[in-house]
C-alpha positions in Angstrom: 24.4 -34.4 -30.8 22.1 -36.9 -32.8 20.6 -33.9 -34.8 24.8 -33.1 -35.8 25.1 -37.3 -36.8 21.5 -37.4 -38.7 23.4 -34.1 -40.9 26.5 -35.8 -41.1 25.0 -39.1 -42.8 22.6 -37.2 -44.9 26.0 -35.0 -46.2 27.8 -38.1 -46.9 24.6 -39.8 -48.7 24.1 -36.6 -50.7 28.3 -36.6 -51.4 27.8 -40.3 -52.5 25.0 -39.4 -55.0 27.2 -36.6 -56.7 30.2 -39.2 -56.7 27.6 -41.8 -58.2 26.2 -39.2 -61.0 30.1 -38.1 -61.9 30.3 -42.3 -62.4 27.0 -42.2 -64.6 28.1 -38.9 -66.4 31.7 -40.3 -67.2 30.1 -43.6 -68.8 31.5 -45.3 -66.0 34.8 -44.5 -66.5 35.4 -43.5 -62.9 35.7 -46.1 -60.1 33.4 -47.6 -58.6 35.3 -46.6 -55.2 34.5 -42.9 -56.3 31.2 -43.2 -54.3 32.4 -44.4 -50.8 35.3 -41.6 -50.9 32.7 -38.7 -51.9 30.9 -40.3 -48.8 33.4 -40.2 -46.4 34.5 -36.8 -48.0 31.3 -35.0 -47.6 31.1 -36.2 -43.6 34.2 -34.9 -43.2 33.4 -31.4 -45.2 30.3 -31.4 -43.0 31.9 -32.3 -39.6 34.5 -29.7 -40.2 32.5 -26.7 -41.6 30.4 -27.5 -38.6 33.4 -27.5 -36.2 34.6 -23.9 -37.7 31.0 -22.3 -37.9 30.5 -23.4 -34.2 31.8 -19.5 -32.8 29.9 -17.7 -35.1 26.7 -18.9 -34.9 26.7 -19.5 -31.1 27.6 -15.6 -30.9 25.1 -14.9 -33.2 22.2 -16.0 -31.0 23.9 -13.7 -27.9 21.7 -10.8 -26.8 23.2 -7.5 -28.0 24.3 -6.7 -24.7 26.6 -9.4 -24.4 30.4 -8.7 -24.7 33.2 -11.1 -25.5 36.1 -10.1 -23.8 38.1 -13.4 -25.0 38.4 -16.4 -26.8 40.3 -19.7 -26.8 41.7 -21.1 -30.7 43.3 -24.6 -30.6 45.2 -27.0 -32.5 44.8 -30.6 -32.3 46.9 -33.6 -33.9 43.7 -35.5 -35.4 42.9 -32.3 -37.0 45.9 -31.4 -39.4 44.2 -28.4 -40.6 43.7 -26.5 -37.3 47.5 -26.1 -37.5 47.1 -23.6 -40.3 44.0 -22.6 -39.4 42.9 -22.8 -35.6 39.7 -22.8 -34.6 37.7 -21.2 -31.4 37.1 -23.9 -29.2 35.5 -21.4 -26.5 35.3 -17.8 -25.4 34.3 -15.7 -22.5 31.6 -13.1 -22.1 30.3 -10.7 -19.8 26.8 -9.5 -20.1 26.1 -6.1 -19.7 22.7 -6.2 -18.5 23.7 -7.8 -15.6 26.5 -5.6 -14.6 26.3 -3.2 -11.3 28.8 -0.8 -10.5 29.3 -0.4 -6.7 31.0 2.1 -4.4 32.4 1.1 -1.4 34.9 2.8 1.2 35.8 5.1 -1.6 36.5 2.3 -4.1 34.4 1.5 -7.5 33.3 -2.2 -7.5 31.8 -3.9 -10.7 29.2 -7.3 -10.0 28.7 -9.2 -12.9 28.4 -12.9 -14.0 31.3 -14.1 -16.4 30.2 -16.6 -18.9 32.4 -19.4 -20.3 31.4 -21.0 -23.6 33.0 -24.3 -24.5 32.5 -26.2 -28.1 33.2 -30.0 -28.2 31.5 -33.1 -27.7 28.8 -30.8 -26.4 28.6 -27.2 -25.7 28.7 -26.0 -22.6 28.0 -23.1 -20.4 29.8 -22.0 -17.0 28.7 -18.8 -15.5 29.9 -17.8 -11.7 29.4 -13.8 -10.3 32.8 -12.4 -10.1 33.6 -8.5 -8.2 36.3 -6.5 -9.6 37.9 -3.7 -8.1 38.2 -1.1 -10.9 41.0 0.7 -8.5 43.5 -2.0 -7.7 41.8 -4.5 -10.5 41.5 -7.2 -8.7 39.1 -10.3 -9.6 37.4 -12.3 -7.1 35.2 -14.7 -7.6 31.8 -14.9 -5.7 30.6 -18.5 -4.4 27.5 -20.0 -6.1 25.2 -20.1 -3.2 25.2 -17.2 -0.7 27.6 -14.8 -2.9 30.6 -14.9 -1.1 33.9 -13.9 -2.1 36.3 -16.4 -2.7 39.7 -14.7 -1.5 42.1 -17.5 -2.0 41.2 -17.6 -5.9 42.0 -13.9 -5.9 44.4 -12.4 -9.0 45.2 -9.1 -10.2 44.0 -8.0 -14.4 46.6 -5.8 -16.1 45.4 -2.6 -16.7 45.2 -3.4 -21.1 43.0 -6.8 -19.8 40.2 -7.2 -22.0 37.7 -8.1 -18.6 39.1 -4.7 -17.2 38.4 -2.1 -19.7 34.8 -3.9 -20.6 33.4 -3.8 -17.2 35.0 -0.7 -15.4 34.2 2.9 -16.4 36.3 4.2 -18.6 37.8 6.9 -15.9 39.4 4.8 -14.0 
């Protein structure tokens, strides 16, 4: 969080210089309030290219078997822009590596750990093991210390759910 305030002064001092060398260049024909407005302009051009470039380069540092099965794009009223262009906020992944495929009374079970990235003041990362049933698709998630199923937060994926078709074999 400092490291993203240090970058957004030094983008508004580096803004200010260009608006103070377009004020030297044009013999001082510009204003002198040219400078604070290239400041304040080249925060906000760094806080926002930051805000947009968040999703990419957080998935670019993923492992390669990592697979994002959703993602979340918001608006917000302080942001004007994100109403013609929304931007990822956060997205879901599962990671293959971790995923085990289980038979059990004739059913096929998947275990795997479902990953929830969140931008924002500061990222974050939620994991929790979750079983699915690849016959009846249904999610459960397991508790975080002994593994066990949570039953009463139990729901049912559609068979054209993005979760269903990454972590069950494709014959089902």
């Amino acid at each position: 969080m400092i490291w993203h305030l240090i970058a957004a002064v030094f983008a508004g001092l580096g803004a200010a210089g260009l608006g103070l060398l377009m004020r030297l260049l044009s013999g001082k024909r510009l204003p002198r309030w040219i400078v604070p407005i290239m400041a304040g302009m080249g925060m906000l051009g760094y806080q926002i290219q930051h805000e947009y470039g968040w999703y990419e380069h957080t998935r670019a540092q993923l492992p390669d078997s990592a697979r994002i099965v959703s993602t979340s794009q918001d608006t917000a009223l302080w942001r004007p822009w994100t109403y013609l262009l929304p931007m990822t906020t956060a997205f879901t992944l599962v990671d293959e590596d971790g995923l085990r495929h289980i038979r059990a009374d004739g059913q096929t079970l998947a275990q795997f750990q479902l990953y929830r990235f969140s931008s924002g003041v500061g990222q974050s990362v939620v994991h929790q093991a979750h079983l699915l049933n690849c016959d009846n698709r249904e999610l459960i998630p397991l508790g975080q210390q002994k593994q066990r199923p949570q039953t009463d937060e139990r729901r049912r994926l559609g068979a054209d759910d993005p979760l269903y078709r990454q972590v069950c074999p494709p014959h089902q």
